[in-house]
N, C-alpha and C positions, 0 to 999 in steps of 0.2 A: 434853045438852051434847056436844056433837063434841070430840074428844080432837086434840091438834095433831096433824098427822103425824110421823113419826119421820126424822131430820135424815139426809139420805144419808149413806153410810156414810167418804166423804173429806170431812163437814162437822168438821174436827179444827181445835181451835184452843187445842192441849195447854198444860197449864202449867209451869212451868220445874221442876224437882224442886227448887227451894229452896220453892217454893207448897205443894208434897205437903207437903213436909217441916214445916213454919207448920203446915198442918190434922191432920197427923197425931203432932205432939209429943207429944201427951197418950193415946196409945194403947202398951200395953205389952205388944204382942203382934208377934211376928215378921214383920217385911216388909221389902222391899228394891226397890231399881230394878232393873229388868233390861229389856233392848234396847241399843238404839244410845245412850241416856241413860247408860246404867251405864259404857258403855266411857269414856264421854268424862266421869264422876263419877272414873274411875283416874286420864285422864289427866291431870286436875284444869284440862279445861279445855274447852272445846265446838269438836270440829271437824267437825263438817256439822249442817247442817238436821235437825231431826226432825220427821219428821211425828203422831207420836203421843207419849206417855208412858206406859212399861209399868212396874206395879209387883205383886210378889208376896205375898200371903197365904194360911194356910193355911185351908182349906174350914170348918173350926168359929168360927172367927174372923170370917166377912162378918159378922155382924149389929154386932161392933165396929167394925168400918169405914167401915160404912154410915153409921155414928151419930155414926164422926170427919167424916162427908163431909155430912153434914146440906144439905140445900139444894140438892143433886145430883138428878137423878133415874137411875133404874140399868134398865139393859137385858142384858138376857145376849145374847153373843155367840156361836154356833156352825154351821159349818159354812155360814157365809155370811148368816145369817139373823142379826137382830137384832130381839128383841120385848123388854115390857116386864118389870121383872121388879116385883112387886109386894113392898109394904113388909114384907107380913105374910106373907111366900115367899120359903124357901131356893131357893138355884139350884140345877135338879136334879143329880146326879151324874154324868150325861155333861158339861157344862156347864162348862167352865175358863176363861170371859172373862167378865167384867162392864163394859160402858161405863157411863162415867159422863156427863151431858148437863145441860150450865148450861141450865135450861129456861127463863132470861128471854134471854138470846142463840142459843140452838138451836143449843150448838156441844159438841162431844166433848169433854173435858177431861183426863181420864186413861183405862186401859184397867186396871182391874183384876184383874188373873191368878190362878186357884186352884191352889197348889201341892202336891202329894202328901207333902211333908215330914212333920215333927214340929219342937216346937222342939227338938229336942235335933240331929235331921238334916236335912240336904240331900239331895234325892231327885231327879234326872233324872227328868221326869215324861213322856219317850217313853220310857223304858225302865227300872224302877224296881230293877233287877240293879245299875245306877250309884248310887252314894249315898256321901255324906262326911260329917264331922262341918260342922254349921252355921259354928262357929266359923271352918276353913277357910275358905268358901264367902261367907262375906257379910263386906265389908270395910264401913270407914265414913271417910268426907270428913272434912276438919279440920273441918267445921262443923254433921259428926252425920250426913249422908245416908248411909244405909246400901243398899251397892248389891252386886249379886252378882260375884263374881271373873270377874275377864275371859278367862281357859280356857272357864269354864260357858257364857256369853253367847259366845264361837265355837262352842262344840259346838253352839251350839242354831243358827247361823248357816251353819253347814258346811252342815247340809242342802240349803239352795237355791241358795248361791250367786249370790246377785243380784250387781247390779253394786257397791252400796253393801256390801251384804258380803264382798267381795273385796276392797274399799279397808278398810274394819275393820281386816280380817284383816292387812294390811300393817302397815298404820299401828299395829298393837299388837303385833305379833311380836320387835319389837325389845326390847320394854321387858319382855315377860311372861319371868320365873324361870325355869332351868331346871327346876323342879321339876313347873310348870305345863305347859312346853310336854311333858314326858314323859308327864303325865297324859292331855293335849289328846289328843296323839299315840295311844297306849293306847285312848283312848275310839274313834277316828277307825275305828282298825285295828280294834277291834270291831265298831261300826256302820256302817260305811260304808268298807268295805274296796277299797282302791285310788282314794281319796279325795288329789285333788293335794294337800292341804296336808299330807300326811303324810312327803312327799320335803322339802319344807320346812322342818318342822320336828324 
């Protein structure tokens, strides 16, 4: 039998995080949006395009996930490569992405992300010296989505600086806490020292 080929990797045709939210009610294990989805789950309202949907779990938990996502098939993602990840197969421990693929449409649907956490903490997983109570870190929508505070989704943003990251970064500076932008800041002047959004904020 010949196996399909595997969907290039811009075949995304993400679902909305009210859809995650629907297949993932009945799992009672720590996860959350994070990406460009999360920012606009604060703003409580969708201001750009996504092209994918990122959500987090921690590494002992996929096999729950898998089993919320039934009907998926899953591929790990790393370092540009994407193969498949079998049913009866943890993803190895380099391994922090898992795509997910509607195999009767051949299209991406979520991007599920491994998080170095616990449930009790939030864990910066480029540099695990960063870490906060979960409580902090994971807020939740009038209507249950539970998405990561919008300081953490910049700090992971800072890095590249795309051009959509630089519009984020605007567009939520207004609204983020003093408490948050000191943290942001803090973090910024650690990792990434002489970083423009630090005179910013």
């Amino acid at each position: 039998m010949i196996m399909p080929a595997i969907p290039d990797h811009d075949a995304w045709s993400a679902w909305h995080p009210a859809e995650l939210g629907c297949r993932l009610a009945g799992v009672d294990r720590p996860w959350c949006v994070v990406g460009g989805w999360a920012l606009d789950l604060w703003h409580g309202r969708q201001t750009r395009d996504h092209e994918d949907l990122e959500f987090t779990i921690l590494r002992g938990d996929v096999p729950a996930f898998r089993a919320a996502l039934a009907g998926l098939e899953f591929f790990t993602a790393h370092d540009g490569v994407v193969e498949p990840l079998p049913t009866d197969r943890d993803p190895p421990s380099h391994v922090f992405q898992i795509w997910a693929l509607d195999a009767t449409e051949r299209r991406w649907r979520v991007d599920m992300m491994i998080e170095p956490g616990t449930p009790r903490d939030w864990v910066y997983k480029r540099d695990a010296r960063i870490t906060r109570p979960r409580a902090e870190m994971v807020a939740t929508t009038p209507d249950g989505l539970p998405y990561l505070n919008p300081a953490a989704i910049l700090l992971f943003k800072a890095k590249h600086l795309r051009t959509r990251d630089e519009a984020d970064f605007a567009l939520a500076l207004p609204g983020l806490p003093a408490a948050e932008r000191s943290w942001l800041k803090q973090c910024l002047a650690w990792l990434h020292p002489g970083h423009p959004w630090i005179g910013i904020l």
